[in-house]
MDAnalysis code that builds the backbone (N, CA, C; Angstrom):
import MDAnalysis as mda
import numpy as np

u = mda.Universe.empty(561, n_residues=187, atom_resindex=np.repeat(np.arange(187), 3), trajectory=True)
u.add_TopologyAttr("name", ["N", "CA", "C"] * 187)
u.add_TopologyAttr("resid", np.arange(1, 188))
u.add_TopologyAttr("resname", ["UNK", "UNK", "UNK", "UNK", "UNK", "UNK", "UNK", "UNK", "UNK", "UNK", "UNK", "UNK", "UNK", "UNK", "UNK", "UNK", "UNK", "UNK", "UNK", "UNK", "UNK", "UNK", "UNK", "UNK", "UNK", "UNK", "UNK", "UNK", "UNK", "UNK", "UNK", "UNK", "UNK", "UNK", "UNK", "UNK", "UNK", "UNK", "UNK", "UNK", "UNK", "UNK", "UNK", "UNK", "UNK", "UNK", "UNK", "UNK", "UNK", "UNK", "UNK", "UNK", "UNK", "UNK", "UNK", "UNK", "UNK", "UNK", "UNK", "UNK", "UNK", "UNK", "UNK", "UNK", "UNK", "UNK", "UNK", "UNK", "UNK", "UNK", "UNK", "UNK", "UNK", "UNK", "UNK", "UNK", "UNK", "UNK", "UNK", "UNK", "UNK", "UNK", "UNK", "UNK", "UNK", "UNK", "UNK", "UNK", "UNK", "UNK", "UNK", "UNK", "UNK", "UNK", "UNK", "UNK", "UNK", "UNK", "UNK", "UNK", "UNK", "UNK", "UNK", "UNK", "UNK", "UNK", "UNK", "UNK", "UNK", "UNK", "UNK", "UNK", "UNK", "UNK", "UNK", "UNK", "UNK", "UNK", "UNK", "UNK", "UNK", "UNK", "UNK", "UNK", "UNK", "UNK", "UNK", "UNK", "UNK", "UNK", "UNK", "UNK", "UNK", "UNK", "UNK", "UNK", "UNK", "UNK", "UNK", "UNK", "UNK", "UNK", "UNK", "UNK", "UNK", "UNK", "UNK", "UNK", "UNK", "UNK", "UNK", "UNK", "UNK", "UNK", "UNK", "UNK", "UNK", "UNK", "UNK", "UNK", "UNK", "UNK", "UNK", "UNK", "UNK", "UNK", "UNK", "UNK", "UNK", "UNK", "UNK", "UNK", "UNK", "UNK", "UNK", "UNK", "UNK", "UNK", "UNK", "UNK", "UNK", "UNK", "UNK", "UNK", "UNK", "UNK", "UNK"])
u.atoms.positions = np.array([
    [96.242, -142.969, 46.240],
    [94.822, -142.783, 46.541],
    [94.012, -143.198, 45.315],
    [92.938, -143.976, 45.528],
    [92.018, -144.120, 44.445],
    [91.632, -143.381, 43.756],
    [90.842, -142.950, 42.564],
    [90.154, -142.357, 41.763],
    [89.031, -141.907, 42.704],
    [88.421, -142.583, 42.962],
    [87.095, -142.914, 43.080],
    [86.672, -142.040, 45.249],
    [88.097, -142.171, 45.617],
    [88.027, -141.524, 46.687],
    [88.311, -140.299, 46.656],
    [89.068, -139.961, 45.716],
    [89.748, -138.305, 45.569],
    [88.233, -137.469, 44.946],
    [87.752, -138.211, 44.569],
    [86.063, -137.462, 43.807],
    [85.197, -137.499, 45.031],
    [85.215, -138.536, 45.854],
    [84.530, -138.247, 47.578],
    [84.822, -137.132, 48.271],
    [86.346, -136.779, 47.904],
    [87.028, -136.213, 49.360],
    [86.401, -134.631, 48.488],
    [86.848, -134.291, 46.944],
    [86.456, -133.305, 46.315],
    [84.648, -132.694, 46.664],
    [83.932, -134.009, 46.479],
    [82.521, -133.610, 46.782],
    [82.570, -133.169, 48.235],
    [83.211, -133.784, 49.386],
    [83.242, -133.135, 50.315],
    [83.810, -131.437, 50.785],
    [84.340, -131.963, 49.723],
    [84.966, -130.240, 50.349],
    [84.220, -129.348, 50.026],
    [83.471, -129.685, 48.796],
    [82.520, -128.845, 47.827],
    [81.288, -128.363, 48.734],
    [80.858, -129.495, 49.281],
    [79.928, -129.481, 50.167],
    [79.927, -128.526, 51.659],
    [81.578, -128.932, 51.708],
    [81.705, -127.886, 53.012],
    [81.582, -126.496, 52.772],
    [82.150, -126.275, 51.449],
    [82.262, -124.535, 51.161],
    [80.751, -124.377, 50.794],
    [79.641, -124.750, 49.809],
    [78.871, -124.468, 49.767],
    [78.202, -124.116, 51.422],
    [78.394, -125.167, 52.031],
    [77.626, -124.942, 53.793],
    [77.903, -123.562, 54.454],
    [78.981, -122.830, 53.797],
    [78.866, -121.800, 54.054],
    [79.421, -120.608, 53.562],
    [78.566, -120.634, 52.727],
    [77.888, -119.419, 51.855],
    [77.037, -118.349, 52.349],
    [76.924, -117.154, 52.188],
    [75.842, -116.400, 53.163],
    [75.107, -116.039, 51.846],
    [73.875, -116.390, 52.699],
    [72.261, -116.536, 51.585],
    [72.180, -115.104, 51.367],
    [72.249, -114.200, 52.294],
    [72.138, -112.578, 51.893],
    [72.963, -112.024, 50.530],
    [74.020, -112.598, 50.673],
    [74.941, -111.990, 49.472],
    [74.252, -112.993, 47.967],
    [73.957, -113.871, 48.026],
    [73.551, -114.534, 47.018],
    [72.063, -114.298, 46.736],
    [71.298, -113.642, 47.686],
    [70.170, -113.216, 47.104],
    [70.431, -111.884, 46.615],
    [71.073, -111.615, 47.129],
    [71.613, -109.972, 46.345],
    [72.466, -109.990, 45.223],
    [72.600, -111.126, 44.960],
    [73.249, -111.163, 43.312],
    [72.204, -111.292, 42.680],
    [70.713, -112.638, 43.246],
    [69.991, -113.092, 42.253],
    [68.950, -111.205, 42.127],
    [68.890, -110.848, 43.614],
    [68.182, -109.507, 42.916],
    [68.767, -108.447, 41.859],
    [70.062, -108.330, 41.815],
    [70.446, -107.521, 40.972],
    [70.181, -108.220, 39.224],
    [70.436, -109.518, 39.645],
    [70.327, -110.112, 37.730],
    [68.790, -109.986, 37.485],
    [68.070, -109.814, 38.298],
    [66.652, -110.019, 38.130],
    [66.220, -108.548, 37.515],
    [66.784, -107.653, 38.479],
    [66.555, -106.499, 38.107],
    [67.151, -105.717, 36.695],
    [68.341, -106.455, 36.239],
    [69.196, -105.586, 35.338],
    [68.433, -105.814, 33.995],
    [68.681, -104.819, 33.229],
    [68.305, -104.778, 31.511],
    [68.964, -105.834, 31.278],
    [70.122, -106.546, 31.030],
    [70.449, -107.041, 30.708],
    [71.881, -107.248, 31.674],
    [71.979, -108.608, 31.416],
    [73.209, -109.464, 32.627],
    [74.838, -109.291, 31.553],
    [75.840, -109.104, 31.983],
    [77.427, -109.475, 31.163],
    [78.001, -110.374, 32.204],
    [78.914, -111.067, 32.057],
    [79.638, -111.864, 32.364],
    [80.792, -112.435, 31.860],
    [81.726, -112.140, 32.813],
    [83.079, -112.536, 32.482],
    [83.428, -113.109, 33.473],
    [85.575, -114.188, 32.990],
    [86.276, -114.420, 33.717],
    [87.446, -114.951, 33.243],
    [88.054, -115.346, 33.495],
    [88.921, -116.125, 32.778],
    [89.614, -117.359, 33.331],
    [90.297, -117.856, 32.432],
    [90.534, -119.353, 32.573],
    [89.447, -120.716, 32.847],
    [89.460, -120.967, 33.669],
    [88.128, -121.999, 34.169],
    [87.371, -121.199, 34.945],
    [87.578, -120.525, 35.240],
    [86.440, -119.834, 36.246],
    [85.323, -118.739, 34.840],
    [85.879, -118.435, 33.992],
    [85.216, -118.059, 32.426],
    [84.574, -119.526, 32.074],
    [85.140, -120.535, 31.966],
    [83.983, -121.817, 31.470],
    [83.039, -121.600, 32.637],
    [83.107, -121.486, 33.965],
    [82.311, -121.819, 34.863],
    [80.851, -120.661, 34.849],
    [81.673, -119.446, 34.433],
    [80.305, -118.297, 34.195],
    [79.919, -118.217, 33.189],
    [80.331, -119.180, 32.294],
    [79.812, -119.087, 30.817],
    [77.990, -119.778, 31.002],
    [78.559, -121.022, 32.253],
    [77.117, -121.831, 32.407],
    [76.279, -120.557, 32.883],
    [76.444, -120.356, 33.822],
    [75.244, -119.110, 34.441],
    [74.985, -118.701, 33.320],
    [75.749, -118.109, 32.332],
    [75.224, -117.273, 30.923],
    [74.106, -117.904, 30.226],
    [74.400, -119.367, 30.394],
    [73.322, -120.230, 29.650],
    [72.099, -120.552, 30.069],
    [72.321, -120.626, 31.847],
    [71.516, -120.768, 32.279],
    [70.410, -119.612, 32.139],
    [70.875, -118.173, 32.386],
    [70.037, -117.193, 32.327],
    [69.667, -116.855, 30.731],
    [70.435, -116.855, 29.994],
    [69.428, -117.091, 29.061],
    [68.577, -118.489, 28.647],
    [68.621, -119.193, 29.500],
    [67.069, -120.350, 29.529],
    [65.942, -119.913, 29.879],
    [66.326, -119.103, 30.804],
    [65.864, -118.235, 31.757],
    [65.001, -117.238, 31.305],
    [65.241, -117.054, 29.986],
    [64.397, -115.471, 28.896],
    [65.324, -114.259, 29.387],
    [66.676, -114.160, 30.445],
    [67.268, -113.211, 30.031],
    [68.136, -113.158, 29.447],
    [68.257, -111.481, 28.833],
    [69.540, -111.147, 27.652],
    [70.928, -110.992, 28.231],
    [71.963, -112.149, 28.122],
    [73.073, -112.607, 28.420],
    [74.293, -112.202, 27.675],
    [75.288, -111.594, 27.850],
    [76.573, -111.916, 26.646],
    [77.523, -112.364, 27.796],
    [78.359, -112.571, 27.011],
    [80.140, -112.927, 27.455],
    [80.708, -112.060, 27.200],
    [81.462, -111.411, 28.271],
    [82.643, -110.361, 27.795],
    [83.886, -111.252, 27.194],
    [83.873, -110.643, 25.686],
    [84.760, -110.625, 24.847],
    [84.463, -111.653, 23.569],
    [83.100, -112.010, 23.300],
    [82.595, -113.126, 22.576],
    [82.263, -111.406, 21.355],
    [82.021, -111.723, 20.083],
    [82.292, -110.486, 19.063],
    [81.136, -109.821, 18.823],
    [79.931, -110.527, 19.435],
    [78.540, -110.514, 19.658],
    [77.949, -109.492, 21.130],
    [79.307, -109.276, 21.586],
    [78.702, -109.002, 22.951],
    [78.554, -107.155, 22.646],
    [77.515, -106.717, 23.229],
    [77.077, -104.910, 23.234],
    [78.049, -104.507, 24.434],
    [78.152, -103.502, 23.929],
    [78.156, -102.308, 24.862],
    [77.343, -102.169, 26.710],
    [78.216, -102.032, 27.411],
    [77.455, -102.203, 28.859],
    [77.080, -100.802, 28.596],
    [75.664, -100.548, 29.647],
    [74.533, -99.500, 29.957],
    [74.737, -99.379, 31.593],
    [74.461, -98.088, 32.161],
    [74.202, -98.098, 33.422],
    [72.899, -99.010, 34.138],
    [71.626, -99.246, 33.106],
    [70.770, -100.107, 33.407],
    [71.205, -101.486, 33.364],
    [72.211, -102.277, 33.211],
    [73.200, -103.546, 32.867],
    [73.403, -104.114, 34.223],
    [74.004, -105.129, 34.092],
    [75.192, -105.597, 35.257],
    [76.185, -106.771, 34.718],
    [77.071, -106.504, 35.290],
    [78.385, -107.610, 34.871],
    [78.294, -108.358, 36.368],
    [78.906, -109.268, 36.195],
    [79.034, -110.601, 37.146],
    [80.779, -111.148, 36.287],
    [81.379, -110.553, 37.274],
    [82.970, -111.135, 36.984],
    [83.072, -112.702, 38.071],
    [83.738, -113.841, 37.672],
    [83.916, -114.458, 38.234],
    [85.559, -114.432, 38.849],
    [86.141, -114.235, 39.688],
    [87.711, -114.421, 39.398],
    [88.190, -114.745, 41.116],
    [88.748, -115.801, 41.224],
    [89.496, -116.251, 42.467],
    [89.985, -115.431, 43.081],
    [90.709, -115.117, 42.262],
    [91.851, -113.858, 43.239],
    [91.382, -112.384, 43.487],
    [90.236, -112.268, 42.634],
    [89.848, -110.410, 42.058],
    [90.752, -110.008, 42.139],
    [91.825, -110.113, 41.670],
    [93.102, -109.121, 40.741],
    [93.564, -109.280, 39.589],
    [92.673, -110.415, 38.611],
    [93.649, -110.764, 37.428],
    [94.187, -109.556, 36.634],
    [94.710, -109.230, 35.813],
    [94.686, -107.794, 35.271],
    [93.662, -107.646, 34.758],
    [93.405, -108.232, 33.324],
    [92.316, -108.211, 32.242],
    [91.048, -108.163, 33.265],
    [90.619, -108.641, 33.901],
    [89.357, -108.833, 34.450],
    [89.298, -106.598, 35.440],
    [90.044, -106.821, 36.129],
    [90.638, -105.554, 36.778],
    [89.974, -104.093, 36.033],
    [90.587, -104.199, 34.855],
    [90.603, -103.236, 33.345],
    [88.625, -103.393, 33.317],
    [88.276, -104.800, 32.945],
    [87.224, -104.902, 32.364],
    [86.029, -104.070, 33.904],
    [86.818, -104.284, 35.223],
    [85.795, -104.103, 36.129],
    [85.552, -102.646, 36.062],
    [86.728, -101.691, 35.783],
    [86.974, -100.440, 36.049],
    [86.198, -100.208, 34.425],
    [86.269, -100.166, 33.040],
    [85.177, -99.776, 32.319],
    [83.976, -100.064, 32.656],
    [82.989, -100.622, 32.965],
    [82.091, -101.277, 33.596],
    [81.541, -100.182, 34.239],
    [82.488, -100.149, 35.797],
    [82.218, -98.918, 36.329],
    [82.532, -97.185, 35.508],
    [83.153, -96.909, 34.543],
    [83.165, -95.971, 34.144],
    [81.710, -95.480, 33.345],
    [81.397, -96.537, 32.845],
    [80.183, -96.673, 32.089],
    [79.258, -96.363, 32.944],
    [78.925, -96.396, 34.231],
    [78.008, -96.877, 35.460],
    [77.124, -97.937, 35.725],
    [77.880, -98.977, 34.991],
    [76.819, -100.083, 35.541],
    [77.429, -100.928, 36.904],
    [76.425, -101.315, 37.337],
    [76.999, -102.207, 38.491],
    [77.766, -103.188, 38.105],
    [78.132, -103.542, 39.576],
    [79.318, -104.682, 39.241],
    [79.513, -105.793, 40.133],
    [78.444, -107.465, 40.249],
    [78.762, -107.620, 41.014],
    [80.148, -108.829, 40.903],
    [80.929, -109.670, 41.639],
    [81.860, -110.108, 41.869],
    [81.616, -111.374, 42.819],
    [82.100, -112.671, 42.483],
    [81.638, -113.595, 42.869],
    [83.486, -114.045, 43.060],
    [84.366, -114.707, 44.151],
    [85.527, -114.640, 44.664],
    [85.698, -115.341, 46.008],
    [86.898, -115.468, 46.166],
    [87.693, -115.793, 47.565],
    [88.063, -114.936, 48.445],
    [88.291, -113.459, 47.617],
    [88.762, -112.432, 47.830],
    [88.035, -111.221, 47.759],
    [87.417, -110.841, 48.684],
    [86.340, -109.550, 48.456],
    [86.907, -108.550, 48.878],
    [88.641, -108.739, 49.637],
    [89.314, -107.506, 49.416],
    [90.226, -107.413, 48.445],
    [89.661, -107.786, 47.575],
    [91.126, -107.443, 45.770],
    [90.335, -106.197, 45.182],
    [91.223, -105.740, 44.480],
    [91.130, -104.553, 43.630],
    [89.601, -104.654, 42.692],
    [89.395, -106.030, 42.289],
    [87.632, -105.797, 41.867],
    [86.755, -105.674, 42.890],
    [86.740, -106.217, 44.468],
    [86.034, -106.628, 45.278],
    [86.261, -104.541, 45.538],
    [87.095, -103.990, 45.695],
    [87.103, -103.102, 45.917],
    [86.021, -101.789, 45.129],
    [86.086, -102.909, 43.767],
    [85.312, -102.030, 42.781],
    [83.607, -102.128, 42.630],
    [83.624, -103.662, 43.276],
    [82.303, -104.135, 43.072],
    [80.946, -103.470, 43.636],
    [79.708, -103.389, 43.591],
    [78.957, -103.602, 44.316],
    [77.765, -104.469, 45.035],
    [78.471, -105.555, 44.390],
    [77.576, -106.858, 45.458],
    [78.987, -107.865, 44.966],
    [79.134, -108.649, 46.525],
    [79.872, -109.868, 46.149],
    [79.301, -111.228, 46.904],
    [79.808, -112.097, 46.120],
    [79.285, -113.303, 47.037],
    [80.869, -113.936, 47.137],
    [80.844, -114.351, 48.261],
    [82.360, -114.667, 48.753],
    [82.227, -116.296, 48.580],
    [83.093, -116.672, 48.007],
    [83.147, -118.081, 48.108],
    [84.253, -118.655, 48.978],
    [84.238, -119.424, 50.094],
    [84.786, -119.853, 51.079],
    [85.700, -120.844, 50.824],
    [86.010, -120.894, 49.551],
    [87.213, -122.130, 49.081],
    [88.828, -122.264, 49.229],
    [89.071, -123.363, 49.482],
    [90.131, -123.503, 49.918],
    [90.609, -123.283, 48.781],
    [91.622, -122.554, 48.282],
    [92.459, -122.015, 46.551],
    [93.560, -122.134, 46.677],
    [94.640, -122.137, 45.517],
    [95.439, -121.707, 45.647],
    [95.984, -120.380, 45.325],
    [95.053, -119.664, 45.158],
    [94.788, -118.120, 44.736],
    [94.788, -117.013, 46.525],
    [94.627, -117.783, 47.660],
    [94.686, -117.282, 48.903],
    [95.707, -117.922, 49.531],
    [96.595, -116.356, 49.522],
    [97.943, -116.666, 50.670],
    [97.477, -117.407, 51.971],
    [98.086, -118.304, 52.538],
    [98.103, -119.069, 53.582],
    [96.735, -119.813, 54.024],
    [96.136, -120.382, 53.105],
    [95.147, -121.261, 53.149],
    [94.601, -122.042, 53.879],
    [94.146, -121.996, 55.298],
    [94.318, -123.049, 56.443],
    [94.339, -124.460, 56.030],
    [93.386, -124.544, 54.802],
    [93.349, -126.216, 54.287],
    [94.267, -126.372, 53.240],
    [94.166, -127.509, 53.353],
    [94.891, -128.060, 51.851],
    [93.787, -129.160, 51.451],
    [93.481, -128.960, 49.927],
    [92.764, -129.083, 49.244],
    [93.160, -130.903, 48.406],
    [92.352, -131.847, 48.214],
    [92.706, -133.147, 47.249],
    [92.984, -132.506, 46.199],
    [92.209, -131.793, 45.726],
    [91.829, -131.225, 44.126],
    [93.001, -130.048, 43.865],
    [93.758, -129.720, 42.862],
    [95.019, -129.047, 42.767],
    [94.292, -127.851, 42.355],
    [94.915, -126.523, 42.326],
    [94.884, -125.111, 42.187],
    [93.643, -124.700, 43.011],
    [92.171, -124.244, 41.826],
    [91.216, -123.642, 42.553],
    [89.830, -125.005, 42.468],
    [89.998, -125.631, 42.178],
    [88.969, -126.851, 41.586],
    [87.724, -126.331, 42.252],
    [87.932, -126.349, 43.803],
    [86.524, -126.299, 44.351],
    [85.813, -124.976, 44.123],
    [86.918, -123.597, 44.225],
    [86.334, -122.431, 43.707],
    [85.184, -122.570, 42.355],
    [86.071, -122.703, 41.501],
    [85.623, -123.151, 40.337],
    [84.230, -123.989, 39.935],
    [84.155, -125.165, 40.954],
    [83.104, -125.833, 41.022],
    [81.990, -124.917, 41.906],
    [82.681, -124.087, 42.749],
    [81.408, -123.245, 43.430],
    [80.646, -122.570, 42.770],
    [81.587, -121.721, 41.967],
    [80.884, -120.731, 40.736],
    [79.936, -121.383, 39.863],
    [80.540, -122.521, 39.466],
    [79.565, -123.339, 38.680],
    [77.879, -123.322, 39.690],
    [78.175, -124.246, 41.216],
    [76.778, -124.280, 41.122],
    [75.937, -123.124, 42.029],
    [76.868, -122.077, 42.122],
    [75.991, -120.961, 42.532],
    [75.878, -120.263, 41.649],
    [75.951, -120.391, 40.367],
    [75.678, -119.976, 39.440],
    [74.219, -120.423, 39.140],
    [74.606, -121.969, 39.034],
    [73.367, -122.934, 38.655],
    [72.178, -122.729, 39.527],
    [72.392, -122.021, 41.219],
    [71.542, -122.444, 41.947],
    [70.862, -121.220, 41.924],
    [71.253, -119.635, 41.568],
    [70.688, -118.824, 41.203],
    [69.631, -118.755, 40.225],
    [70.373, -119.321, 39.375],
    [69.507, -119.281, 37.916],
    [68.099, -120.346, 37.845],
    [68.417, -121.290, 38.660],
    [67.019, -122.307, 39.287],
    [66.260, -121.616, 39.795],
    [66.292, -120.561, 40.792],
    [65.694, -120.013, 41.928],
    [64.695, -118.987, 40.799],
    [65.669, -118.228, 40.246],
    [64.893, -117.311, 38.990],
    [63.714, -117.926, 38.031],
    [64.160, -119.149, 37.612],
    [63.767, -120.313, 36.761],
    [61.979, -120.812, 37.754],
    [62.641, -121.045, 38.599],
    [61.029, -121.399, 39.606],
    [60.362, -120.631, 39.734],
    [61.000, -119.116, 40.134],
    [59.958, -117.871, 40.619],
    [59.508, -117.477, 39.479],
    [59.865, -117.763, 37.731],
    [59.420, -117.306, 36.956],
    [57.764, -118.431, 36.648],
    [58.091, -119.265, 37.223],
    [57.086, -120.634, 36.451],
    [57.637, -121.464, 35.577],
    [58.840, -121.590, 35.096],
    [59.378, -122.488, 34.130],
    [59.789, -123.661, 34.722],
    [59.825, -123.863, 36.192],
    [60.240, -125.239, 36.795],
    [59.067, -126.179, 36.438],
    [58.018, -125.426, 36.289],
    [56.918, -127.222, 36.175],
    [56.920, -128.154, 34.863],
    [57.435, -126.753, 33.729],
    [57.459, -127.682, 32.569],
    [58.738, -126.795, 31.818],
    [59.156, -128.045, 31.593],
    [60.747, -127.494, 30.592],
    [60.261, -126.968, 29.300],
    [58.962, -126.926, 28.351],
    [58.958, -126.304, 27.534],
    [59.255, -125.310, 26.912],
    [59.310, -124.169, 27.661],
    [59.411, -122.538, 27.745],
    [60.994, -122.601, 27.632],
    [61.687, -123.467, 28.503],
    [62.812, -123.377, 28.931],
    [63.945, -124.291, 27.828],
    [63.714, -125.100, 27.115],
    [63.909, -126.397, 25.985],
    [63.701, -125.421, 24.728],
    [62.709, -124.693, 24.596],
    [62.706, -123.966, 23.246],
    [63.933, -123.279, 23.089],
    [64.077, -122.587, 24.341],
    [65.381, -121.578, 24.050],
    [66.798, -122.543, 24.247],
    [66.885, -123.868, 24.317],
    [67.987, -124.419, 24.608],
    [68.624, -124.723, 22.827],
    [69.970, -124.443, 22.890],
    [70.862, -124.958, 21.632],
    [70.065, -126.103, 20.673],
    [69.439, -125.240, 19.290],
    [69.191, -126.497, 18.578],
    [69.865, -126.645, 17.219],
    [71.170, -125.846, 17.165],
    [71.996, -126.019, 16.346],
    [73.498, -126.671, 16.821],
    [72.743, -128.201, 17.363],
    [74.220, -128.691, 17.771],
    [73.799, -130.603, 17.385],
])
């Protein structure tokens, strides 16, 4: 197979899982980040690069962002929220991190394939991502892209598409200024 077709067949699939997404659960993530003192976010492996963007994005955004496990990151508050990203919602580490979280009382929401795993169990808002993985026993599809690619790419742009939505309703879509000041200028 070509290069150039396996990146077609990938955008397609991408396209299909985004098509169905339910807007309720994803406005109920963007209301909870809107609402929280401050946003955390974790995950691991690629699906951690993928929520690292949301991190960036929301702080473009003017909100206060960390990464769970960066040496910088505070202490979660019951006024807080974490946003775990994880395919399976069972990794261990992520598991551990969902259950302090909740001990602490902050919310928890969970973005997944799996909204019945042991975090989905813990969470209180999830947005289900409809991807074909290899993280879900018996998968009806089979996927071009190997392991979770499209998961992965989902998180990315429902990450991205949240943080736009916030980004517009704040006023920062007409001019990148506001939004460019706070972007990396030590690189």
């Amino acid at each position: 197979m070509q290069i150039k077709q396996i990146a077609a067949d990938a955008a397609a699939e991408l396209t299909d899982c985004l098509s169905r997404l339910d807007e309720a659960e994803l406005e109920a993530l963007e209301a909870k980040v809107k609402s929280a003192h401050r946003v955390f976010v974790a995950g691991t492996g690629r699906s951690l690069l993928m929520i690292r963007g949301f991190a960036m994005r929301l702080m473009h955004a003017g909100l206060d962002v960390s990464v769970v496990g960066e040496t910088t990151t505070p202490a979660i508050e019951p006024d807080d929220l974490l946003v775990i990203a994880s395919g399976s919602g069972s990794t261990s580490t992520l598991v551990a991190i969902a259950r302090r979280c909740k001990d602490a009382g902050a919310p928890l929401a969970l973005i997944t394939t799996r909204p019945d795993s042991p975090i989905g169990n813990l969470a209180d808002g999830i947005v289900t991502i409809p991807a074909v993985s290899g993280k879900v026993e018996g998968a009806a599809s089979i996927s071009v892209q190997p392991g979770s690619n499209t998961f992965e790419q989902a998180v990315l742009l429902v990450g991205d598409a949240v943080a736009a939505d916030i980004i517009a309703a704040g006023g920062l879509a007409e001019g990148n200024e506001e939004l460019m000041r706070r972007h990396a200028n030590l690189e």
